[in-house]
N, C-alpha and C positions, 0 to 999 in steps of 0.2 A: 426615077422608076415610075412608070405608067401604071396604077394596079387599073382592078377590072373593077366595075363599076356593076350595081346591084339594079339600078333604074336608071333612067333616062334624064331624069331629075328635076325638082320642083322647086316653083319660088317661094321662099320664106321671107317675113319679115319679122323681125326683132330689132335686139340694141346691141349695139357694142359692149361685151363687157370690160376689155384691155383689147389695146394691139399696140406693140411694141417692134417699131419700125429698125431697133438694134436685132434684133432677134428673127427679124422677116414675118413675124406673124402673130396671130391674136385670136379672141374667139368672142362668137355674135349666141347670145341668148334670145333661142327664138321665143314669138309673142305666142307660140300653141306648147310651148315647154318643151321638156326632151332635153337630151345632151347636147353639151356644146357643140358648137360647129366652129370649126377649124377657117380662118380667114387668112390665106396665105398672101403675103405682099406681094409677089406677082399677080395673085387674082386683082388685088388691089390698082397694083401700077397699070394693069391691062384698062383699068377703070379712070386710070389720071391720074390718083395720088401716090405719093410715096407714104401718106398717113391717113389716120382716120382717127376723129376724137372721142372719148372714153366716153358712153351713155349718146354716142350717135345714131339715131334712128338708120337702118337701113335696111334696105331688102332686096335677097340673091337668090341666084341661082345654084340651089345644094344637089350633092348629088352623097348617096350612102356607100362609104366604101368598108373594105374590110375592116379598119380601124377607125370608122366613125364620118358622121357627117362632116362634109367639108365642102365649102364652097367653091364656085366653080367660075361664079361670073359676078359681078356686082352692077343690079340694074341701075339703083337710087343710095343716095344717103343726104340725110338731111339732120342738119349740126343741131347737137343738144339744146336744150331751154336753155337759157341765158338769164331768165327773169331774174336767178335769186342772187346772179353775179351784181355788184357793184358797178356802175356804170366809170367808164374810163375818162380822168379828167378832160382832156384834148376832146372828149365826144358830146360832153353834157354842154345842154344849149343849141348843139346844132339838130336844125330841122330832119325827122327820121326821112321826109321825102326830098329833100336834097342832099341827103346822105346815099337815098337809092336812085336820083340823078346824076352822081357823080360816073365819070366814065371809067371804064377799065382798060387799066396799057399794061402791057408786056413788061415784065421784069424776070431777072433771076435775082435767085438768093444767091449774097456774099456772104453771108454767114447766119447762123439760128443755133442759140443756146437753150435747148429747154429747160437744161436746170436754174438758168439765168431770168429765163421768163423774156426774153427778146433777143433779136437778130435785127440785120439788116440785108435788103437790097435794094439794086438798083434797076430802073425806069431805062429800059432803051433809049438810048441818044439825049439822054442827062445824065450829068457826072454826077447832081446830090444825091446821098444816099436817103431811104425812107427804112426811118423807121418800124418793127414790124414788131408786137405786142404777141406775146402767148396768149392772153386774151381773145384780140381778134383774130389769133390764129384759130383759137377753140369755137367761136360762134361761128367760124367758117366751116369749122365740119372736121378739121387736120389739129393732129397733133404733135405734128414736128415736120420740119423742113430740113433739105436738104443744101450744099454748097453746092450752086449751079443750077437749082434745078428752074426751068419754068416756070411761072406763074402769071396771073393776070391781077391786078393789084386797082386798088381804089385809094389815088390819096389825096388827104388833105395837107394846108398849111396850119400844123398844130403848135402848142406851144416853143417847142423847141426845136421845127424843122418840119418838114414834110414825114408824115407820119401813113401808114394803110389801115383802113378801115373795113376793108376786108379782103382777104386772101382766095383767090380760085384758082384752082388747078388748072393747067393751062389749057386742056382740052376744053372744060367749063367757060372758059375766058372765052376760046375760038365759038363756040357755041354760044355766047351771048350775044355777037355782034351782029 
């Protein structure tokens, strides 16, 4: 159901407070206050992800309808501080600018447990699988993946195989190269 719409609608920026990709949706605390605003995972997917990580900076396009602010379009989102996280064995020691030299290939997910805290996919036109960490799933901005879906992936050879360093939504990925 299309309701009717009170303005034409404005960009807001705030944080994630939840969005829960079971559920199809979550809500963004804006930075000038007010009621939540309503982040529907199709606004989302229209944006490239199927998630977005809990305290992820972002800023949309709201618009006020009968039952509340709700977004409409998502221009940016950019993943939470990481500072206070513990740095991931597999990553300490390696140089941060030859971690943002490394290239980005095409993968989909074979699988992502977040209660688990990792998944795996695979790397177009290689059979190994990579490893994929909750972690680097969270500095990447996403809070759960999907089976099959697109991505564009950074990996390293970690301690126990090919491991990603970080996760972009596949749109993001096309738009890096």
């Amino acid at each position: 159901m299309v309701e009717e719409t009170q303005d034409k609608g404005r960009q807001v920026g705030g944080h994630v407070k939840w969005f829960d990709p079971t559920k199809g949706f979550g809500f963004v605390v804006a930075d000038e206050g007010g009621p939540d605003i309503l982040l529907h995972a199709n606004v989302l997917r229209n944006f490239g992800q199927s998630s977005v990580a809990d305290g992820s900076r972002i800023r949309l396009e709201v618009v006020d309808t009968e039952r509340g602010a709700q977004a409409v379009d998502v221009l940016e989102i950019t993943p939470p501080d990481t500072t206070v996280t513990a740095p991931l064995g597999d990553l300490a020691g390696i140089d941060p600018e030859e971690l943002a030299r490394t290239p980005i290939q095409p993968a989909r997910i074979k699988w992502f447990d977040k209660a688990k805290g990792f998944g795996f996919a695979n790397v177009f036109g290689k059979a190994e699988d990579v490893f994929v960490h909750i972690e680097v799933l969270r500095r990447s901005g996403m809070a759960d993946l999907m089976p099959g879906e697109a991505v564009g992936l950074k990996v390293i050879d970690g301690q126990r195989g090919k491991m990603a360093t970080e996760v972009l939504s596949w749109e993001r990925a096309v738009e890096s190269k």
